[in-house]
N, C-alpha and C positions, 0 to 999 in steps of 0.2 A: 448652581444647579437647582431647576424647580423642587420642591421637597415629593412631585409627583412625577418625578424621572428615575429609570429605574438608572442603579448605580453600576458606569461602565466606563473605561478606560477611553482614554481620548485617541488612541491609534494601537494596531497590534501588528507584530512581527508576524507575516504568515510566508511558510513556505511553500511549493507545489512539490509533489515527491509520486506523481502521475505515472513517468517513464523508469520508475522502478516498481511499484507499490501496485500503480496503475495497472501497469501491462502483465506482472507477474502473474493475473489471476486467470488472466485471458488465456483460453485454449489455442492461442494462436501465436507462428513466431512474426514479430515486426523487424523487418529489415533494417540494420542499424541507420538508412540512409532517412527512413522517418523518425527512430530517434532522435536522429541530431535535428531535424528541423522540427518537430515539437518541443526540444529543450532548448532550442532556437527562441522559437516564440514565447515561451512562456518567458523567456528572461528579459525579454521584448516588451512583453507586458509591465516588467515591473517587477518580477521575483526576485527576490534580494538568496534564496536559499535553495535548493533543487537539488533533490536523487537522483538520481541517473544510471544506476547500477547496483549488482550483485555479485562477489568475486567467490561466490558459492562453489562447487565442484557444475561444470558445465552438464555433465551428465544427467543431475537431478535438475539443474534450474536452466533446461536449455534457451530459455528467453536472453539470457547474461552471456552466451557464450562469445559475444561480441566485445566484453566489459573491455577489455585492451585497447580497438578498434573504437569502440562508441568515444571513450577520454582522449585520446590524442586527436579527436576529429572536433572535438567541442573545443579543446586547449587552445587547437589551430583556427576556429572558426573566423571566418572572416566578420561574422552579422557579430559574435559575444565576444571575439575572444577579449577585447577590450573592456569588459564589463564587467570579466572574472577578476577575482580576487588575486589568483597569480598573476594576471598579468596586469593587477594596480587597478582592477575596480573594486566592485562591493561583493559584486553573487559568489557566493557558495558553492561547491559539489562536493557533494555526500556518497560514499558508496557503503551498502553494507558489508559487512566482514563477521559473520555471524561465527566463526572459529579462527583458531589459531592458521590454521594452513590457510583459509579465505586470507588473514592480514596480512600472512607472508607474501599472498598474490600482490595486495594491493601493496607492499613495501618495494617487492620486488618491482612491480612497475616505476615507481618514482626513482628506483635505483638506476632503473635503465633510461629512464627518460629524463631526468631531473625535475620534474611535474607529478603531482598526480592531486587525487580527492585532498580536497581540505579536512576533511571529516570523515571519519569511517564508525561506522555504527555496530556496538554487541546488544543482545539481550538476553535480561534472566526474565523464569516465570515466575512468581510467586504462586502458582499448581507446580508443583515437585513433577505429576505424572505430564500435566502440560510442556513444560520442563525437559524433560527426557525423551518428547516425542519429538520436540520441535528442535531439539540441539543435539542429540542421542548422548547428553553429559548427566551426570548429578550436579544437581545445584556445586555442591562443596565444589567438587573440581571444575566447572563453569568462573568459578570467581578467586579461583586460582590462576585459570586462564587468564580470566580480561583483566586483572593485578600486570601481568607479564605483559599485554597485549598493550595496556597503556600505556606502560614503559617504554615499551618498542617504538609505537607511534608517536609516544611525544621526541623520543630521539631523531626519529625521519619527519620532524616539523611538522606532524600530525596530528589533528585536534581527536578527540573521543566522545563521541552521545553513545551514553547507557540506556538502554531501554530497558524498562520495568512494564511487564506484561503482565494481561490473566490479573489485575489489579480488582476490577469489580465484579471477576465472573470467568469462569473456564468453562471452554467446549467441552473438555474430556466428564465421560460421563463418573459418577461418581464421587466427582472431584469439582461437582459447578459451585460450589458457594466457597468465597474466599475470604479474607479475612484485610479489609483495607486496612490497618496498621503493618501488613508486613508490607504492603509497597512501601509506607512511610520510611522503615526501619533498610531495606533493600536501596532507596533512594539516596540515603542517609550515607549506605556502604557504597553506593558507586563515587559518590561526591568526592569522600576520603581517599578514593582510591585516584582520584584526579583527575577524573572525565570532565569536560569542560560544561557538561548540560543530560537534563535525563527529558527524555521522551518516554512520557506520561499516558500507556498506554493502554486502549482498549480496543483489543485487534479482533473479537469478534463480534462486536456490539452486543456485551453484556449489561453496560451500564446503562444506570439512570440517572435525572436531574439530579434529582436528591442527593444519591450518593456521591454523585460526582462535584457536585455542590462542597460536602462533606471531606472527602478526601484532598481536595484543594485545598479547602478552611484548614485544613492539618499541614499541607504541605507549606504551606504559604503562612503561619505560625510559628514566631521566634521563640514561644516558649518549647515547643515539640522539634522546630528543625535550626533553633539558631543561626548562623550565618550565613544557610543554606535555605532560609526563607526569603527567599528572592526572587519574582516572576523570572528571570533573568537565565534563570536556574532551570528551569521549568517547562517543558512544551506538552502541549493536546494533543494527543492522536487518537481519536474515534471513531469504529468503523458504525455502522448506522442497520445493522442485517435488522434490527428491530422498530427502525422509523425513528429513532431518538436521538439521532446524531446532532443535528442540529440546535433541539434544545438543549441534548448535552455540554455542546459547546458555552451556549448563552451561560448556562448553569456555571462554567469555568470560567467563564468574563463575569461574571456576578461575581465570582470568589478572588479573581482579581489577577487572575492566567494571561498571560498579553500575547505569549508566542503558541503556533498552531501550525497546522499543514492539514493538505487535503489534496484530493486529485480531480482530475477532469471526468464530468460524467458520474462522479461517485464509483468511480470503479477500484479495483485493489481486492485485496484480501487473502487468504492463504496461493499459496507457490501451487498452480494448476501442476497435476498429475497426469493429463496427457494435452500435447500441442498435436497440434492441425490432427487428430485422428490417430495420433500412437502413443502408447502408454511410455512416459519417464521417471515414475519413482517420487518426484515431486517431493513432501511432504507426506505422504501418505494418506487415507482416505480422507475426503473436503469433514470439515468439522459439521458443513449444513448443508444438505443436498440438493439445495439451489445456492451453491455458492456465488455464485456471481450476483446474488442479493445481498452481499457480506461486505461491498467496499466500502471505502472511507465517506465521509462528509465531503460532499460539493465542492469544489475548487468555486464555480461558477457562483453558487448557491451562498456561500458562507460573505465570500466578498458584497457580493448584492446585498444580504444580512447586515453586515456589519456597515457599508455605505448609509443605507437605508437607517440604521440608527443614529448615524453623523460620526461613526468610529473610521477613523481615515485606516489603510489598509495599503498607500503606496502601491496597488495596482492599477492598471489603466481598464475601467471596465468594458469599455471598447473593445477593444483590441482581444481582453479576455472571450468576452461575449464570441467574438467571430472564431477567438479560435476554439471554444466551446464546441462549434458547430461544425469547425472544419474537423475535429476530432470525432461530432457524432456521423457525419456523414461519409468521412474517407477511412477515418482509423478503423471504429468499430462496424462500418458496414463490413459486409463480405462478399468479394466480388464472385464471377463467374467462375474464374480462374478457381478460386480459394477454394471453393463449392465443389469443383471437382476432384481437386486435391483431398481436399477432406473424404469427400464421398469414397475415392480412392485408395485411400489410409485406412476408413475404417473397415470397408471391405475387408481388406486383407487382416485386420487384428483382429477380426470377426468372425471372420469364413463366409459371412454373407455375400450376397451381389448386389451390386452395385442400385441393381432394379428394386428387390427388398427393399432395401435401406431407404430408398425416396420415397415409398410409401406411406414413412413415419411423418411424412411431412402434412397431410391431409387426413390422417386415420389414426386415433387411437386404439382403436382394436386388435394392431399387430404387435402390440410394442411385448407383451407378454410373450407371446409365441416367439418374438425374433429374441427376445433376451435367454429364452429357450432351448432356442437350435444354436446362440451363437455359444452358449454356455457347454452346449454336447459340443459340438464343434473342436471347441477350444481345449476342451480337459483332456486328450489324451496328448497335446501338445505343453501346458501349464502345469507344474508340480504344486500348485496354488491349491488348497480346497475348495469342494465344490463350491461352496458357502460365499466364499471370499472370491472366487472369479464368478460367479452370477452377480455379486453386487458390481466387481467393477463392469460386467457386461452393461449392466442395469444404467451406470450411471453414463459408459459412455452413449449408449444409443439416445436417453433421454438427452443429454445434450445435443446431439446431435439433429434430435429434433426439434429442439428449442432453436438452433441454427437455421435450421432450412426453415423453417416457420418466421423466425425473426427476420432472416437476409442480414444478421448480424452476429459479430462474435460476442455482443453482450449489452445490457441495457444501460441508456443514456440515463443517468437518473439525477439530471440537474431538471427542475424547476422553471428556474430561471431561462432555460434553452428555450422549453417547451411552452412556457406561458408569456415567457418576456419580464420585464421589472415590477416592480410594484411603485404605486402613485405617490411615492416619500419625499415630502419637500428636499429633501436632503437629495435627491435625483432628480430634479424638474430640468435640469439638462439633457438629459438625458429621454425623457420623454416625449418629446416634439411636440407636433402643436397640438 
């Protein structure tokens, strides 16, 4: 290597984790029938690794309520199922199992099917208050839990990723500056506790290079994590709400990170609080009020990145590329149909009409008065204070108008879609003539 080459790994483990991560953020529910053909394609492409689900309580994460349906239709698929790992190929399926009764779902499925996720995913925060919003546990008894939780899964053949959250930064107000030696030290505890890998996480794009830089030099250090300093050990997950995703990545291939994940479009991020136009409980109020600027790093974007430097990446960019596109044009558009549904929904969670509500599509002007009437509206139906259902009125109408304005349930935010590749000897195939 020239002594003017920046120092980077000759190929990296990446997963796609789109059709859980991805979709969950989205105010919209996807029929399991495009599930399986997006997690069709991506495995298509090349993805050795892929989430697919959430065995959450269906109530709050009604995106998942399909999680039964979605696994046995991929298990069976005629285009993967040869590709999956149970049935003797390579790829992966990941579901999360954020509690004990989520694992029970995902145990009880395999019990009944003799199949299920190869991997099922918990997470602590290192924000105590981050912590308690996103799991409703205290730390101490959260890792009480996933001790038990490990044990279980490794009995029903089931591997475990730790996630370690809120590493370089917490939404919750009060509580934003954290302290990177407790992931270290929390990393350390899920390891011992015999989870097969931790996902190394920054789920609302708090971090930076530097730090991120930083905190990997530690993790990836046999004097601080001894035999747990191992890329191997190790995965990135960056959500980007501040523009940094990408170099944060670089930042963790500099420190010497090999494994990643990302979704299509850059979408993802906290569990949406209300689908197509009615309120679900979700997670509770979005951490940043254009959530849908809070997903992951590029699926599209990160591959193209890492080609473009001559780091192989075992996907097919082809093949990614189009289905880049078939996801910003079929998934995230919003058809006619949707349009009215929604318009529909919100009506009625609103008390507005149908005719109001389209207004907000071309006029700023009304957005205050309708958050207004739908907020008198609503309070003698909502035991909520006033305070607390004028914001949620506040956030669903804005959305709603970011919808009829966009003709989409959310923004494409790959790069590479929109501009095409960049001119990298390492890609001159790809360029034509």
């Amino acid at each position: 290597m020239s002594k003017h080459q920046l120092k980077l790994p000759k190929e990296v483990d990446l997963g796609d984790i789109t059709v859980r991560d991805g979709l969950q953020a989205l105010e919209h529910y996807f029929p399991v029938e495009e599930k399986v053909r997006l997690t069709e394609e991506l495995v298509l492409a090349g993805f050795k690794h892929v989430e697919v689900t959430n065995f959450g309580h269906p109530k709050f994460l009604p995106q998942f309520k399909d999680a039964d349906e979605l696994l046995l239709r991929l298990l069976d698929s005629e285009r993967i199922a040869p590709l999956l790992k149970q049935n003797g190929g390579e790829t992966t399926i990941c579901t999360v199992t954020i509690n004990e009764r989520a694992l029970d779902r995902a145990l009880a499925f395999k019990a009944k099917h003799g199949r299920g996720p190869d991997y099922v995913l918990q997470m602590v925060s290192t924000d105590p208050v981050h912590h308690k919003t996103n799991s409703g546990m205290d730390i101490d008894d959260y890792w009480k839990m996933t001790e038990r939780c490990t044990k279980k899964a490794a009995e029903a053949g089931i591997k475990m990723c730790g996630t370690v959250s809120t590493i370089w930064g917490s939404p919750m107000e009060g509580s934003r500056i954290t302290d990177l030696k407790v992931g270290v030290e929390f990393s350390k505890q899920y390891l011992e506790l015999g989870v097969d890998y931790i996902e190394q996480a920054d789920h609302d794009g708090s971090g930076d290079p530097a730090r991120v830089y930083e905190y990997f030099s530690m993790i990836l250090d046999p004097d601080i994590m001894g035999k747990w300093a191992d890329p191997k050990y190790h995965l990135c997950h960056c959500h980007t709400s501040r523009g940094m995703g990408l170099a944060n990545y670089l930042a963790a291939l500099q420190a010497g990170i090999t494994r990643f994940e990302t979704t299509l479009g850059g979408t993802g991020g906290q569990p949406a609080h209300t689908v197509d136009g009615r309120f679900t409980g979700g997670t509770g109020s979005y951490y940043h009020f254009e959530h849908l600027f809070s997903g992951l790093v590029s699926t599209e974007d990160f591959v193209v990145m890492c080609e473009s430097m001559g780091i192989k990446t075992g996907i097919d960019i082809r093949k990614l590329l189009t289905l880049g596109r078939v996801f910003k044009d079929e998934y995230l558009t919003m058809g006619a149909a949707d349009r009215k549904v929604l318009l529909t929904n919100v009506a009625e969670t609103t008390g507005l009409t149908a005719e109001q509500l389209q207004t907000l599509e071309h006029s700023d002007d009304a957005m205050e008065k309708l958050v207004d009437l739908a907020t008198e509206k609503k309070s003698t139906e909502d035991s909520a204070s006033t305070e607390h259902l004028r914001h949620n009125m506040a956030a669903l109408l804005h959305g709603l108008q970011n919808y009829l304005r966009w003709n989409a349930w959310g923004p494409a935010r790959s790069e590479s879609i929109l501009s095409d590749i960049p001119p990298s000897p390492h890609l001159k195939d790809l360029l034509g003539e």
